[in-house]
N, C-alpha and C positions, 0 to 999 in steps of 0.2 A: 690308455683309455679303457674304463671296464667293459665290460659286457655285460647286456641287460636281457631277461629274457622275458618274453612276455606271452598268452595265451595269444592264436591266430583270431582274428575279426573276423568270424564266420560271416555274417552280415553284411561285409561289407568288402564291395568285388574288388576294387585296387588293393586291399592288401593279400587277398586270396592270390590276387596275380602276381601278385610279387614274390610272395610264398611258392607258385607254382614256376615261375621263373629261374628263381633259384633251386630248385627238382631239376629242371630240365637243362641247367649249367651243369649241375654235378654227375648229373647221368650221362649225359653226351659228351664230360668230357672226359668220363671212364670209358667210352667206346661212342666210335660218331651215329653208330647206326642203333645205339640204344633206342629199345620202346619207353617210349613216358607215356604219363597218364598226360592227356589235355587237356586244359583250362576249364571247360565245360565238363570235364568227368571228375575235377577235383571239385569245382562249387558244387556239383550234385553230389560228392560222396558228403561234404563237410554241414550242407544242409539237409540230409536225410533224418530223419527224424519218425522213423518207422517202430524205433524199441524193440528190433530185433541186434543191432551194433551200435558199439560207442566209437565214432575218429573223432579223435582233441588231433590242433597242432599244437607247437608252438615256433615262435621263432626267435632269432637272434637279433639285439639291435646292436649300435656301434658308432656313438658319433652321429646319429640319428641314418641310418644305412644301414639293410637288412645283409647279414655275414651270414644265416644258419638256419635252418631251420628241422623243422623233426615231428611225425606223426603217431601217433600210437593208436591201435585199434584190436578191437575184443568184440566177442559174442556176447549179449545181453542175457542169451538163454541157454547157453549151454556150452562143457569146456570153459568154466568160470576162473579157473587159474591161471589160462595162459592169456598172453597181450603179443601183439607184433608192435617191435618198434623200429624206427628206420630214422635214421638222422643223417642229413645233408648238408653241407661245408665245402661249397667250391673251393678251388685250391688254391686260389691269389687269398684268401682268408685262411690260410690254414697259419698253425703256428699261433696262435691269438687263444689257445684255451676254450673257442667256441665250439665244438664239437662235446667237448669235455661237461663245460655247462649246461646245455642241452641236453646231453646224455643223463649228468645227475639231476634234473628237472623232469625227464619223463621216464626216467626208472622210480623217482619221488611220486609221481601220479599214478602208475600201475602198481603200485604196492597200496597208495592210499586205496584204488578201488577194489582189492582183495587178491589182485593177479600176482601168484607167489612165482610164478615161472615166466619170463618175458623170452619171446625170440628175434632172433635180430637176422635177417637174410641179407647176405654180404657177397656179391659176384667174387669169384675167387680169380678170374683170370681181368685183364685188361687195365687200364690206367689209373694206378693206384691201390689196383686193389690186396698188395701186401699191404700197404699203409694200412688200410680201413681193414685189414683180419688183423692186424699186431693193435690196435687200439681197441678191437674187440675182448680179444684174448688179454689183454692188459688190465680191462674192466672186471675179468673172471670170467668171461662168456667163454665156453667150448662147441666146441663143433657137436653137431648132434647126428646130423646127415647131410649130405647132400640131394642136391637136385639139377637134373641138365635142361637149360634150353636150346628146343630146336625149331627148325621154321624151315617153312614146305615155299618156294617159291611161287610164286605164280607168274602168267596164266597155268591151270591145270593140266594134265596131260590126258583128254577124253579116253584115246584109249586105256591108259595103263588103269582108269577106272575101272572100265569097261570089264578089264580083264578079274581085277579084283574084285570086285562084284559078283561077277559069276563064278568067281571060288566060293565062293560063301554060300549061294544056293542048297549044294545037298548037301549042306548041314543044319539051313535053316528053315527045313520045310514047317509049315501051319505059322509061321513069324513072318509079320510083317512090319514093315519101317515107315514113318509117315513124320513128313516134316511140316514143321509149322513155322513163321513167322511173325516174331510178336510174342506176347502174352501167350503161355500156355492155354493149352484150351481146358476150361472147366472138367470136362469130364476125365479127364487126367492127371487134372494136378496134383488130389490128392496121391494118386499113385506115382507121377514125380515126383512128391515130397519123400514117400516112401524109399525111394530108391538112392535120392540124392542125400538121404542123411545117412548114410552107409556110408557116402565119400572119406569121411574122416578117418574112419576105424577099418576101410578097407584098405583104405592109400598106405603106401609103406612113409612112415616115419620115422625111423629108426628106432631109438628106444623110448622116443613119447609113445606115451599109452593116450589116446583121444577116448572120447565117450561120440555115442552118435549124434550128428547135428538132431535138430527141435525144429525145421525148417515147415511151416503150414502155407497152404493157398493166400491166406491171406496174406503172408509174409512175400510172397512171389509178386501178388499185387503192387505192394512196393519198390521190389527190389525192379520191376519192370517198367514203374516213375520214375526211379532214377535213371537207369537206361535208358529213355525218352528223352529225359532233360537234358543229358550229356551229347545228344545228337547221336547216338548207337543203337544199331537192332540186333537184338535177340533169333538167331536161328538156331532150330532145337529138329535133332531128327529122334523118333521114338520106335523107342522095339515095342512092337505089340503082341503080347503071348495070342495063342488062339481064342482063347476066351475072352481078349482083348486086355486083357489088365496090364501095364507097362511093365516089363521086364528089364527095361533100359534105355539109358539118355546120351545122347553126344551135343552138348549145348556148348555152342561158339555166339560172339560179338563181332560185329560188323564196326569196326572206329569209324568216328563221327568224319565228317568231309575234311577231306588232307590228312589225317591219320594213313599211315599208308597198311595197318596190318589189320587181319582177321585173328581176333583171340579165339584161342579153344580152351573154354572155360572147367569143362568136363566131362570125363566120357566113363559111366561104370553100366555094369549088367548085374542083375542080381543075381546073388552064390546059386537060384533055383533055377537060373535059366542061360548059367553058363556052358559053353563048348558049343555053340551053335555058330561063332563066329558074325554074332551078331555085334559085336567093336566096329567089325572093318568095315558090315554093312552101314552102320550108322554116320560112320567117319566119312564114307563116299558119299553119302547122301545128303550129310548137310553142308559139306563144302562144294558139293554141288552148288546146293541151291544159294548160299553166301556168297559163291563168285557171280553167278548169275545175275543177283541182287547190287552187286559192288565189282564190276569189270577191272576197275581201273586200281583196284586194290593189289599192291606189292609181294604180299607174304603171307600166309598160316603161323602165327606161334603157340606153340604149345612147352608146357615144361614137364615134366617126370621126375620121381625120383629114380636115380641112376639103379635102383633095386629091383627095378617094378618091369623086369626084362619083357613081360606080356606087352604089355601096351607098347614098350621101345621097341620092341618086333613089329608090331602095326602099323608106329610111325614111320618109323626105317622102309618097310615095303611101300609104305606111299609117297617116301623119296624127299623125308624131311633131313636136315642138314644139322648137325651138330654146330652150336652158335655159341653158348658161355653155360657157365655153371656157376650155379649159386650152393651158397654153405648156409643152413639153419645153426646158429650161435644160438646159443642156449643159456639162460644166467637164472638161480635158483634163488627165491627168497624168502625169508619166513618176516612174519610182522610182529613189532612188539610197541609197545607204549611209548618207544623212544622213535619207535618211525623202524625205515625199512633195513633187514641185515641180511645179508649174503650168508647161508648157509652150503652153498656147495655149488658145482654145474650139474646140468642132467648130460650124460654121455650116451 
């Protein structure tokens, strides 16, 4: 019986569900305690429609029975050559070529939109996950970098805050941290925006070269509708220089109810107003006020790349726990008139 593949029915909530059902078979059954995204954080990402990201699905049919599915998503403004793609095939489907199809339909998409370098993020440890790097690497995708995830337990530990905290003091005198809830506050956004489009080209990526996100207020606006829709708050703790202008951001997600984790979305300082050890203040302060906000919430996760030994010093002192690691697969391709050709990997 063949397989058919077909674009995801954004529009429409039973096949989104079904789509995200199948996410949360293949994830969980690579590890029980995987994070998925929820039902309500996938129909907000797939109806967003802000024109700052493109997420297409598609999925697999079979005998009319969904076997597959597969998302791809890009920046509308900036870093126009790369795409993230991620394809999912629980394992009583495996074996059937779906995976395979899938993959040649949304490497076919991201080349038709311009995107000559697609990456593929592949947990390297846990159930199956040699299968899903040997299928990688079979396509021509290399490894580019890695990345660790880790996750801080909870309840927090008051004192060991406490303690860290006041390490930070005589380094950060005239800096102050100020957490918000919600939508950033106007008067800062634009200097959030500044800070956070640094992320890309400061973050270690191996040998990707990124250019700086394009991220504006108004773009924040949205991305903060989504958040809302998906049942998730936004907590943001900020460095404020003396003169007040934001010097740096530690922004985590609160998951929507029964979600059991706090995402930490991102934490940089800018290159002017590093060594003040204002990471660690920021880090205390808004997982503060995120447990505060969500008691009964499980775990902190955060990911790194295993390069970026500053920040893995931060999380380490605050007693986050080494949990899986993911591998950035990398597949290269130039476009011609006959459609899309594999010219090399990025290493």
């Amino acid at each position: 019986m063949s397989v058919t593949i077909r674009p995801l029915r954004a529009g429409d909530d039973e096949d989104i569900g079904r789509f995200h059902d199948l996410h949360v078979e293949t994830e969980r059954g690579r590890s029980a305690d995987a994070t998925v995204h929820s039902l309500a954080e996938t129909i907000a990402v797939f109806r967003r429609r802000d024109g700052s990201r493109f997420f297409n699905g598609l999925v697999a049919e079979q005998g009319g029975e969904l076997v597959g599915q597969a998302m791809i998503t890009g920046s509308l403004e900036d870093n126009l050559r790369f795409a993230y793609l991620q394809v999912s095939v629980p394992p009583r489907f495996g074996g059937r070529g779906v995976g395979r199809a899938l993959a040649d339909a949304m490497e076919a998409f991201g080349v038709e939109r311009g995107r000559t370098e697609l990456l593929a993020p592949i947990h390297l440890v846990g159930t199956g996950a040699d299968r899903s790097r040997r299928f990688a690497e079979a396509r021509g995708y290399q490894l580019s970098h890695t990345e660790i995830e880790r996750r801080l337990s909870l309840p927090l530990d008051p004192e060991l805050l406490d303690r860290l905290d006041a390490s930070t003091l005589p380094k950060r005198s005239g800096y102050r941290v100020g957490v918000f809830v919600g939508p950033i506050p106007q008067a800062y956004a634009a200097g959030y925006c500044e800070v956070a489009n640094r992320l890309m080209i400061d973050a270690p990526h191996g040998d990707l070269e990124f250019e700086a996100s394009r991220r504006t207020p108004e773009s924040l606006v949205h991305q903060e509708d989504e958040i809302s829709a998906s049942g998730r708050t936004r907590v943001t703790a900020l460095a404020l220089a003396p003169d007040d202008q934001v010097a740096g951001y530690c922004c985590c997600v609160i998951g929507a109810e029964g979600d059991p984790e706090i995402s930490q979305w991102g934490t940089i300082v800018h290159p002017d107003h590093r060594g003040h050890r204002l990471g660690m203040a920021m880090k205390v302060a808004a997982y503060r006020r995120a447990e505060q906000l969500a008691p009964g919430k499980e775990f902190v996760v955060t990911d790194n790349a295993e390069t970026n030994r500053w920040m893995i010093d931060i999380n380490v002192d605050l007693g986050f726990q080494l949990h899986s690691t993911v591998g950035t697969f990398v597949k290269t391709f130039a476009t011609t008139s006959d459609g899309p050709t594999t010219v090399g990997a990025a290493v």
